[in-house]
C-alpha positions as CSV (number, residue, x, y, z in Angstrom):
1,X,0.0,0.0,0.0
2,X,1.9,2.9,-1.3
3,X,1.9,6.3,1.7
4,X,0.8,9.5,0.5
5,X,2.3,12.9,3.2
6,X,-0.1,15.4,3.7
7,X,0.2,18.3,6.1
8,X,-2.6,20.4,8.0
9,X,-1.9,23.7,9.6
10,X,-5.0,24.4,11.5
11,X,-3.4,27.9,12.3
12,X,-3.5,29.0,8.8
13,X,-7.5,29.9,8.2
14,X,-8.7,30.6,4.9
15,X,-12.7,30.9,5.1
16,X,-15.9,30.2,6.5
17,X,-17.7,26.8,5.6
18,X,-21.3,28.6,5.2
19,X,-23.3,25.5,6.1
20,X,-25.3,26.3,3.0
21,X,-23.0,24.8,1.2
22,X,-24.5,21.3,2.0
23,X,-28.0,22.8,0.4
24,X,-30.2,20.6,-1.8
25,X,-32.8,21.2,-4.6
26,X,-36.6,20.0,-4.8
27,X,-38.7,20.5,-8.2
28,X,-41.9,19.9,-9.3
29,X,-40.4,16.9,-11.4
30,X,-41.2,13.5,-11.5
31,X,-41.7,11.8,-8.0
32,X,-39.8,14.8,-6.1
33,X,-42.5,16.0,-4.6
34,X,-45.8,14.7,-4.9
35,X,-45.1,10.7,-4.0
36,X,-41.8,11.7,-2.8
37,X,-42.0,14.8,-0.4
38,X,-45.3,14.9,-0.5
39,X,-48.4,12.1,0.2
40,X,-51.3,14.1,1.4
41,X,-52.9,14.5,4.6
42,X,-54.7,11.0,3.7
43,X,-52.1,9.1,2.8
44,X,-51.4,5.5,5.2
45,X,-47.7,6.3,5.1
46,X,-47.2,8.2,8.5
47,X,-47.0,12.3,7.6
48,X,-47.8,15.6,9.2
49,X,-49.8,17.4,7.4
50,X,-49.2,15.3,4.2
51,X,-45.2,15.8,4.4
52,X,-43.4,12.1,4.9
53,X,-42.1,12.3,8.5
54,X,-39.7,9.8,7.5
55,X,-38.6,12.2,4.8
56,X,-38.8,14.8,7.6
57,X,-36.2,13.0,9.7
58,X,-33.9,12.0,7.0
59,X,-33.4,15.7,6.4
60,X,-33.1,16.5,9.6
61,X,-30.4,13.5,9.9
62,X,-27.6,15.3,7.4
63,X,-28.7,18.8,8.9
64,X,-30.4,19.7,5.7
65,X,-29.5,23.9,5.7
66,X,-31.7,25.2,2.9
67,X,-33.7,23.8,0.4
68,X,-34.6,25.9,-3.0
69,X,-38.1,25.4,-4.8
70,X,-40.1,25.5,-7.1
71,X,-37.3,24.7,-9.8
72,X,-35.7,24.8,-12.0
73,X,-37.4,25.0,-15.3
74,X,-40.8,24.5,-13.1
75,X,-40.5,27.8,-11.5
76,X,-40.7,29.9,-14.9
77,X,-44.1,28.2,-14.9
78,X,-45.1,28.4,-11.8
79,X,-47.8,31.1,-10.5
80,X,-48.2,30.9,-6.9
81,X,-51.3,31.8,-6.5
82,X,-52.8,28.9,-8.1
83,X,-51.2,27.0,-4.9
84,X,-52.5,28.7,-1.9
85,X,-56.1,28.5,-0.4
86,X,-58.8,25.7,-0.4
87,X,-56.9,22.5,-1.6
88,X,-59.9,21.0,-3.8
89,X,-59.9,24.7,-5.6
90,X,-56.7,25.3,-6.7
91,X,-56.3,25.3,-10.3
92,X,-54.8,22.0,-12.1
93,X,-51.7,22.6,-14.5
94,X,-49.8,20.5,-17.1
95,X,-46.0,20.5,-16.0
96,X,-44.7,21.6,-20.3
97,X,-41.1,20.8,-18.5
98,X,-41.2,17.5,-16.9
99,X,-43.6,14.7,-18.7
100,X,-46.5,16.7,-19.2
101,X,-48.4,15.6,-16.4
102,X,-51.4,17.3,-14.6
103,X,-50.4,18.8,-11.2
104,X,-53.3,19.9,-8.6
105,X,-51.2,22.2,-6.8
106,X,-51.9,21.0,-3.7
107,X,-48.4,21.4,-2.5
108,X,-47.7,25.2,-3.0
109,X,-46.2,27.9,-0.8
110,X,-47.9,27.2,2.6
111,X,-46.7,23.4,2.4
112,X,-43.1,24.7,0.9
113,X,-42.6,26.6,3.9
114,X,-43.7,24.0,6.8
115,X,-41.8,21.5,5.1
116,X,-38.6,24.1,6.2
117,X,-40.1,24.8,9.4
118,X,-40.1,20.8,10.0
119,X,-37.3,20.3,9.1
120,X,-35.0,23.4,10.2
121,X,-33.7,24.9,6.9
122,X,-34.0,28.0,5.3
123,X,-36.4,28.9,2.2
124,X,-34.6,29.1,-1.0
125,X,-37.4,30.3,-3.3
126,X,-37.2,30.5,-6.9
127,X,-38.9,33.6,-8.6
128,X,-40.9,33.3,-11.8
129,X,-39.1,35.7,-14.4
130,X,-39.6,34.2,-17.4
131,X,-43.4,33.7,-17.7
132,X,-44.7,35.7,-14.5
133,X,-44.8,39.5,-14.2
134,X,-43.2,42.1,-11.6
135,X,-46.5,42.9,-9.5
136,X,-46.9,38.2,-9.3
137,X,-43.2,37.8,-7.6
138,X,-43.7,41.3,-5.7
139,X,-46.8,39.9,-4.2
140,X,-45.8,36.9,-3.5
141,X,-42.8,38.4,-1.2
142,X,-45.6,40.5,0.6
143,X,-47.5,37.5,0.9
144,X,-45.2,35.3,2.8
145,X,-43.1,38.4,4.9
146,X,-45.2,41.2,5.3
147,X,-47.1,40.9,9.0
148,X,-50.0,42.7,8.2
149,X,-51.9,45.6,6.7
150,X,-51.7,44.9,3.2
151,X,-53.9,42.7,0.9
152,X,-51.5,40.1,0.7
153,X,-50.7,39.8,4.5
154,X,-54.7,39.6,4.9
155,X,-55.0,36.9,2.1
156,X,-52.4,35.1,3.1
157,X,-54.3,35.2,7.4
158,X,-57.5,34.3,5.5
159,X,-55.7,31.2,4.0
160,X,-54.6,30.1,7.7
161,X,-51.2,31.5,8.4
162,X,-51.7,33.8,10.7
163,X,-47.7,35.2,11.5
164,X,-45.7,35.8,8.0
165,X,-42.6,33.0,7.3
166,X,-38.9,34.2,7.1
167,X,-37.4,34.2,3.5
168,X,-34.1,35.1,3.1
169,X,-32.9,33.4,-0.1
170,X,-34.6,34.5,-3.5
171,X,-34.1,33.8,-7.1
172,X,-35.0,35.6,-9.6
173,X,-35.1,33.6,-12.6
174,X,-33.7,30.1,-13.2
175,X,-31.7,29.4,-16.5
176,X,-32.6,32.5,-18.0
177,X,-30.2,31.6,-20.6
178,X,-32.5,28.5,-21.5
179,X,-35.6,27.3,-20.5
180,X,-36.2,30.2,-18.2
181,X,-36.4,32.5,-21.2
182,X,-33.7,32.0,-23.8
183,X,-32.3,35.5,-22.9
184,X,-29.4,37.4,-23.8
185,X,-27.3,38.3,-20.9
186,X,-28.2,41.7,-21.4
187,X,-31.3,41.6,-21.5
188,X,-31.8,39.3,-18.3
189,X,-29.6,42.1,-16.2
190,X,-32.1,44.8,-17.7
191,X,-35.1,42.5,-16.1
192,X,-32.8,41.4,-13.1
193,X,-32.8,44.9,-12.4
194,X,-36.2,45.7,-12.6
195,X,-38.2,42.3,-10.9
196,X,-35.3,42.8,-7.6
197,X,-36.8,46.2,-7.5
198,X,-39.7,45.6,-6.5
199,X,-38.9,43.5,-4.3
200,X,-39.2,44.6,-1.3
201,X,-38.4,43.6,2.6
202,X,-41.2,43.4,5.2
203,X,-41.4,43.5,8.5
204,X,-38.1,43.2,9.3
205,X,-37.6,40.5,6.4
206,X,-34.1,41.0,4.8
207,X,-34.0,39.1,0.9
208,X,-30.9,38.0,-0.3
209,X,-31.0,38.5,-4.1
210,X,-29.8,35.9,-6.2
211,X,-29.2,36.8,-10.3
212,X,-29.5,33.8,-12.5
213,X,-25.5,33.2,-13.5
214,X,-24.4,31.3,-16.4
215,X,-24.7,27.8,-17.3
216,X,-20.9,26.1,-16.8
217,X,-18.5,28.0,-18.5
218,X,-20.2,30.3,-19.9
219,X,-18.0,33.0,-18.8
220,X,-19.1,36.3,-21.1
221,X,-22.5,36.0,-19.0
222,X,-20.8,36.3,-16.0
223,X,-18.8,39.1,-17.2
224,X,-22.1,40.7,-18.4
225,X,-23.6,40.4,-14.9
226,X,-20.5,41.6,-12.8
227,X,-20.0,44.6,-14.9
228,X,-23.9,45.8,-14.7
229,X,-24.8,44.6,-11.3
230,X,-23.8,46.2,-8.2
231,X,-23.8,44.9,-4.9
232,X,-27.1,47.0,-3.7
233,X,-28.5,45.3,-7.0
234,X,-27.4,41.3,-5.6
235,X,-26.2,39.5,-3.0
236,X,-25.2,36.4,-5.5
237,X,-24.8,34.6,-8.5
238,X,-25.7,31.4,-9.7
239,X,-24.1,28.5,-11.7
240,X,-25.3,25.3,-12.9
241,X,-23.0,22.2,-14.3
242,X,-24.1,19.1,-14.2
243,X,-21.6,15.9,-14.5
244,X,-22.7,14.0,-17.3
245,X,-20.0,11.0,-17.8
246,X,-20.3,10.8,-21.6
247,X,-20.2,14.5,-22.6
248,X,-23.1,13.9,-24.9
249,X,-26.7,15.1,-23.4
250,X,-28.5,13.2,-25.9
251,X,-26.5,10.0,-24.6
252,X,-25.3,10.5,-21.3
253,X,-24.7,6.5,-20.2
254,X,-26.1,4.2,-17.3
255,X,-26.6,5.3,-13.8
256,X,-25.2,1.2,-12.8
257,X,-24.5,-0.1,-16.2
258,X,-20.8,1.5,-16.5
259,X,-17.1,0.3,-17.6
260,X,-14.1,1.5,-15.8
261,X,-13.3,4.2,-18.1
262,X,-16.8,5.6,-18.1
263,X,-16.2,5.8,-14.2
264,X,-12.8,7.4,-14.8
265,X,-14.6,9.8,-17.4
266,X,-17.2,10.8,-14.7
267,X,-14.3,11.9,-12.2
268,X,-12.7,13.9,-14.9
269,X,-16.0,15.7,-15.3
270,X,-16.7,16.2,-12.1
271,X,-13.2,17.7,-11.5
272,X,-13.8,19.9,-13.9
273,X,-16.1,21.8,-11.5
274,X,-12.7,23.0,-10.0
275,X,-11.9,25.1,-13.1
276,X,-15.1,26.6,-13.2
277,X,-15.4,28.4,-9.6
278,X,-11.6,29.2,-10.2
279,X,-12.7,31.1,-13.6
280,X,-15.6,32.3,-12.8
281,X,-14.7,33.5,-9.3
282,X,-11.3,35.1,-11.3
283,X,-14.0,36.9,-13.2
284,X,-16.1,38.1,-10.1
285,X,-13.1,39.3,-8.3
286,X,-12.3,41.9,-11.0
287,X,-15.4,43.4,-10.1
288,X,-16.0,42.7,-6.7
289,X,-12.5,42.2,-4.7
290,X,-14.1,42.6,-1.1
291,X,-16.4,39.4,-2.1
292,X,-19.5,41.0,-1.7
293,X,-20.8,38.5,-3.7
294,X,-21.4,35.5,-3.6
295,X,-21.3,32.2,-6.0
296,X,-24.0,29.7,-5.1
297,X,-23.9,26.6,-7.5
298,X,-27.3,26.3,-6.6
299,X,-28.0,22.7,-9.4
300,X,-24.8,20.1,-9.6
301,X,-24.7,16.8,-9.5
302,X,-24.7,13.6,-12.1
303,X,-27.1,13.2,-14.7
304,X,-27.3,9.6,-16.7
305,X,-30.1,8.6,-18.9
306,X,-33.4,7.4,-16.9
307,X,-33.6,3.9,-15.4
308,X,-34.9,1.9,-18.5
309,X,-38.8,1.6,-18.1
310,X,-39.3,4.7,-16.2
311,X,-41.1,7.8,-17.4
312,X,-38.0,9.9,-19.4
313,X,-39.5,13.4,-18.2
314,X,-39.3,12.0,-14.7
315,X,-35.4,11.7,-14.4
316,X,-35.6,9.1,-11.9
317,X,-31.7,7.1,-12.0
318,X,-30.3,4.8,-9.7
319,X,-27.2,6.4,-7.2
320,X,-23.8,4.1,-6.8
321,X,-20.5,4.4,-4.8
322,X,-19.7,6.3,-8.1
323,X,-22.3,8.8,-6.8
324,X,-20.9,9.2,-3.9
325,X,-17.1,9.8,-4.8
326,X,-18.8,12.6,-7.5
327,X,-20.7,14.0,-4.1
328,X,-17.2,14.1,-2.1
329,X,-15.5,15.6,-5.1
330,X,-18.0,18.3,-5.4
331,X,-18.1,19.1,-1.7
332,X,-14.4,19.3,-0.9
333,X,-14.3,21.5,-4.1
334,X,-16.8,23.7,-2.6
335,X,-15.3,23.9,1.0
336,X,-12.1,24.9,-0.9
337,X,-13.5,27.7,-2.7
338,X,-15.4,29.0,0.4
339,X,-14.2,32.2,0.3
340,X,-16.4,33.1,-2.8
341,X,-19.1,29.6,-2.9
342,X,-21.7,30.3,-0.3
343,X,-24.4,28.0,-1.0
344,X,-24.5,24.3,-2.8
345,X,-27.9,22.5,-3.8
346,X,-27.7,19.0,-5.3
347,X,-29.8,18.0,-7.7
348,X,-32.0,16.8,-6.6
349,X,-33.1,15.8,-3.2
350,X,-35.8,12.8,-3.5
351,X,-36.3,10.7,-6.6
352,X,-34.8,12.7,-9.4
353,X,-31.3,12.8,-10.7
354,X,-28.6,12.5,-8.1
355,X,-31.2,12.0,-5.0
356,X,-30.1,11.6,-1.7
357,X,-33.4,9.6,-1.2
358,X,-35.4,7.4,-2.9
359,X,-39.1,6.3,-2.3
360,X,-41.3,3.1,-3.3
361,X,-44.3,3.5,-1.7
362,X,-43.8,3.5,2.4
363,X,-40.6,2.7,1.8
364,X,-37.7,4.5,2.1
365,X,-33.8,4.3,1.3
366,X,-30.9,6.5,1.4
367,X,-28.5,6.8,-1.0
368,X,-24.9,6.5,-1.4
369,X,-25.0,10.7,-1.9
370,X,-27.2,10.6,1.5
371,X,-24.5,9.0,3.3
372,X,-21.7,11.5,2.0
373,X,-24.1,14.3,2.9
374,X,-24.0,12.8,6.1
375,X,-19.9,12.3,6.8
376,X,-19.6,15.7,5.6
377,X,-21.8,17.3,7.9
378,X,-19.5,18.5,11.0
379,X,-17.8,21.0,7.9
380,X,-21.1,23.0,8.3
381,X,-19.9,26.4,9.9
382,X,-16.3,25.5,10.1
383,X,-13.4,27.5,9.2
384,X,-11.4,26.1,6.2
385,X,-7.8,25.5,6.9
386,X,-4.8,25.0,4.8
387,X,-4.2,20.7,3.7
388,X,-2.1,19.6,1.1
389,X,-1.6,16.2,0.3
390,X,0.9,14.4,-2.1
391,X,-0.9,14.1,-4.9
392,X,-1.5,10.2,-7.0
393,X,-2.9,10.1,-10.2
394,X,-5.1,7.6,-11.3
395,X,-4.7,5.8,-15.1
396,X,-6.5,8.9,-16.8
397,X,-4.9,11.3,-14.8
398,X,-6.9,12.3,-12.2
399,X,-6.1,12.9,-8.6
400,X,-6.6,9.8,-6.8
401,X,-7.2,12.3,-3.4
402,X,-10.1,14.5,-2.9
403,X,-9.8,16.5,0.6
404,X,-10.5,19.5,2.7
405,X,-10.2,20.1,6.1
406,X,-12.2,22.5,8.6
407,X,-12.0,23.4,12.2
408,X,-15.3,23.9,14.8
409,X,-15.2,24.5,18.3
410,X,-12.2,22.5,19.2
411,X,-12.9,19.7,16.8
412,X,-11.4,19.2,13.2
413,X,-13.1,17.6,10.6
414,X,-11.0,15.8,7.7
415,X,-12.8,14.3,4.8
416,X,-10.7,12.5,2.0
417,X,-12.2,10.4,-0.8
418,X,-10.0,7.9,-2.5
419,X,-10.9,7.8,-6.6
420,X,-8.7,5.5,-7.5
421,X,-10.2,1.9,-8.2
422,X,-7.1,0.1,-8.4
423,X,-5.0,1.6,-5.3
424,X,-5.3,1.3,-1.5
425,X,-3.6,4.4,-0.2
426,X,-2.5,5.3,3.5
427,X,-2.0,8.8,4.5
428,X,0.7,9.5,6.8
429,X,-0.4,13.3,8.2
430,X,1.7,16.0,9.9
431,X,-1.0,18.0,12.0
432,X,0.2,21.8,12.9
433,X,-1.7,24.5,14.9
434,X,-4.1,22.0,16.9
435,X,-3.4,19.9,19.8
436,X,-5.4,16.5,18.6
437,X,-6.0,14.6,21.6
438,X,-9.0,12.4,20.5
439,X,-9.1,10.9,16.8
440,X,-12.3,8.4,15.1
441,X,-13.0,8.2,12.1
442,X,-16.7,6.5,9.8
443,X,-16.3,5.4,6.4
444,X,-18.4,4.6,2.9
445,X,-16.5,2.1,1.0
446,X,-17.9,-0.4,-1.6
447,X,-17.2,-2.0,-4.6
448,X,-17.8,0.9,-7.3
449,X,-21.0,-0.2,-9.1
450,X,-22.7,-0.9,-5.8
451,X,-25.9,0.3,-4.9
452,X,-28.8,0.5,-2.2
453,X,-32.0,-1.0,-3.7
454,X,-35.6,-2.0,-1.7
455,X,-34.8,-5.5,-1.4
456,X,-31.4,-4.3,-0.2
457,X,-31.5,-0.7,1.8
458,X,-28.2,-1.2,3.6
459,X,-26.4,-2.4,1.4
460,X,-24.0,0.7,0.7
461,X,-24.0,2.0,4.1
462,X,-21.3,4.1,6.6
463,X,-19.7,2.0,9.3
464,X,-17.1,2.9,11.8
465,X,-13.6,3.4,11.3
466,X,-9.7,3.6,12.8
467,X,-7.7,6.2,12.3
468,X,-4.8,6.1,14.3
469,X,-3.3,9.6,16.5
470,X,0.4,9.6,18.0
471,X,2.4,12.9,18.8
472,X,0.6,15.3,16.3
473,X,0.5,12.7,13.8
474,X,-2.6,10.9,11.6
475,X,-2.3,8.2,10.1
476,X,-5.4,6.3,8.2
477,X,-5.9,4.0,5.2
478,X,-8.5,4.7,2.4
479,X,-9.3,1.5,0.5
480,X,-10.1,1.4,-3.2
481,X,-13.2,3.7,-3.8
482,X,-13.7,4.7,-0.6
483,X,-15.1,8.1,1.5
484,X,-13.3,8.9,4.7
485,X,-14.4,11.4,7.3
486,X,-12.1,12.0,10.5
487,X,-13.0,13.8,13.2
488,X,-10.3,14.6,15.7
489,X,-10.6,16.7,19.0
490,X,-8.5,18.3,21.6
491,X,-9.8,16.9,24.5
492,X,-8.9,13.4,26.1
């Protein structure tokens, strides 16, 4: 088993983890919400006020810190009012974006907002730019944060929430670029510029405005937004790349079915998320130096073709260890660029795409991506702090090593994901600036094309761990496709 040095210096700070950073994504699509999030109040599988309490928990589990919604594509459909009052009222729709099924629009803004409640995150909300109108997504601020006085405030009472919700996090526009308009990155600025205008804060309610960024590496639209938006105008950008292991959209490869080099072509990909926050935060720094604002990669995550037999507007795909070496990649990349990524949101969080659950009926499983959400979770609020490790490449030339390492009151997290599918490596690590006292360590390792199915739940599942402490020193093994998280402490 060949040694690989690494060094921490927990003296040498570089930036907050914001705990946003471990966000996730629900949209109307497919089962995400309605028979996935959502059952209804009648529904035999135990719920509070038709919201899966096991889905509840689950969240609650990896300390779920914001959750965006509507969409996506959905949103620049979606009028809000058709999802508020009496349940057997509200207007049907046909989702144009995902299948084009009928929705009822029985879960809408007052169910969006308990579900946070329940579970403890903030509101991410999506704003409807593309097909909605300044006076719908102005109203629909007043409706959820003003406290009272106004039509909205009163409408929203009448409808049976009495105090307004907190909404900090709002979008306005999703993929303005595509399906939220096909725009021009002038033009979206010009309507950027006059939707956040008009919306307002209430009662005490502070927004954080988030401008639809570009779509990967499209860097002249972050450009166009940097150079025409001022801080007073946004608080953030978005960006959206998914990791599709082919390249090719219309043929983007098995979720399970997968040959070494497809797996060695998905870790490329992923990596590649690296060079775009590098770029693009190059690009923002130009503008804004102090970091004023922020970078939220608010969609990312793998995207295969649908599980054969499924519904292809649905985007429903299984999730292997592959997944979760993609979900370590991504999230070390993020705590590394912490100084400009504030907030993360896989895609997506039950049912579609790269879901860290996955319903059939009552039941319930958690995915390979759950469990990563999971060992990553102590980063949430940390300070980042210098790590460098020795770095391995694997056959394509990849880093074999994916790490980053954080510090919270007195305890340092360490999570490292070995890519390589041929190699066993040990890290032998000098630790500076922290007196480590206490050292264990949970792992996710499996054979690469492993999965959790219904018949099997646990099959890919985290299980304890040695790590071993002497004199300021780590030392640990990470076996062949494997996700490590180490938490050491300076008490006995």
């Amino acid at each position: 088993m060949k040694k690989i040095n690494m060094v921490i210096n927990a003296a040498d700070k570089r930036s907050h983890i914001n705990p946003e950073i471990y966000g996730h994504f629900s949209e109307h699509l497919g089962r995400c919400i309605y028979n996935g999030i959502y059952v209804g109040e009648d529904s035999p599988i135990p719920n509070t006020c038709g919201i899966r309490n096991d889905i509840i928990e689950a969240f609650k589990e990896i300390k779920m810190p914001v959750l965006r919604w509507p969409g996506g594509c959905f949103a620049d459909e979606y009028h809000w009012m058709d999802g508020i009052g009496d349940k057997d009222s509200r207007k049907k729709m046909i989702n144009t974006n995902w299948g084009a099924v009928s929705e009822d629009n029985s879960f809408g803004t007052h169910e969006f907002m308990q579900l946070c409640e329940l579970v403890g995150c903030e509101p991410y909300i999506a704003g409807n730019l593309g097909s909605g109108t300044v006076q719908e997504l102005s109203e629909w601020i007043e409706y959820m944060t003003r406290d009272g006085g106004s039509p909205m405030s009163e409408l929203r009472k009448k409808n049976g929430r009495e105090k307004p919700w907190k909404l900090k996090y709002l979008g306005i526009g999703n993929e303005s670029w595509g399906c939220g308009g096909s725009m021009r990155p002038e033009y979206y600025v010009d309507e950027y510029r006059r939707y956040q205008s008009f919306c307002k804060n209430h009662s005490g309610n502070t927004l954080f405005k988030v401008a639809c960024g570009p779509n990967s590496d499209d860097y002249y639209w972050t450009e166009c937004l940097m150079k025409n938006l001022n801080t007073w105008h946004t608080n953030a950008i978005s960006l959206h790349y998914y990791t599709i292991p082919t390249g090719d959209w219309g043929n983007k490869g098995s979720a399970t079915d997968f040959t070494t080099e497809d797996y060695y072509s998905t870790v490329s990909r992923t990596l590649y998320m690296e060079e775009l926050v590098t770029r693009h935060g190059e690009i923002m720094d130009r503008y804004d130096p102090e970091k004023k604002i922020g970078l939220i990669v608010d969609e990312w995550g793998c995207w295969y073709d649908v599980e054969p037999g499924t519904n292809p507007g649905f985007l429903y795909q299984q999730n292997t260890m592959r997944d979760a070496i993609v979900a370590a990649i991504n999230l070390n990349i993020f705590n590394s660029h912490s100084d400009r990524v504030i907030m993360a949101n896989v895609a997506q969080a039950v049912n579609v795409l790269q879901a860290v659950i996955l319903t059939e009926g009552e039941k319930l499983l958690k995915t390979p991506t759950f469990h990563v959400f999971d060992l990553f979770k102590t980063h949430q609020g940390g300070e980042l702090v210098y790590s460098n490790c020795t770095e391995e490449k694997n056959p394509n030339g990849t880093p074999a090593i994916s790490q980053s390492v954080s510090v919270k009151d007195g305890v340092m997290t360490v999570t490292l994901a070995n890519t390589s599918l041929e190699s066993a490596y040990e890290i032998d690590c000098d630790l500076y600036g922290f007196e480590a006292k206490f050292v264990s360590a949970r792992i996710l390792s499996g054979e690469v094309h492993e999965y959790n199915d219904f018949d099997n739940m646990d099959k890919v599942s985290i299980k304890p761990y040695t790590a071993e402490l002497s004199q300021g020193r780590l030392t640990i093994k990470l076996p062949e496709c494997s996700v490590v998280s180490v938490l050491i402490e300076n008490r006995d």
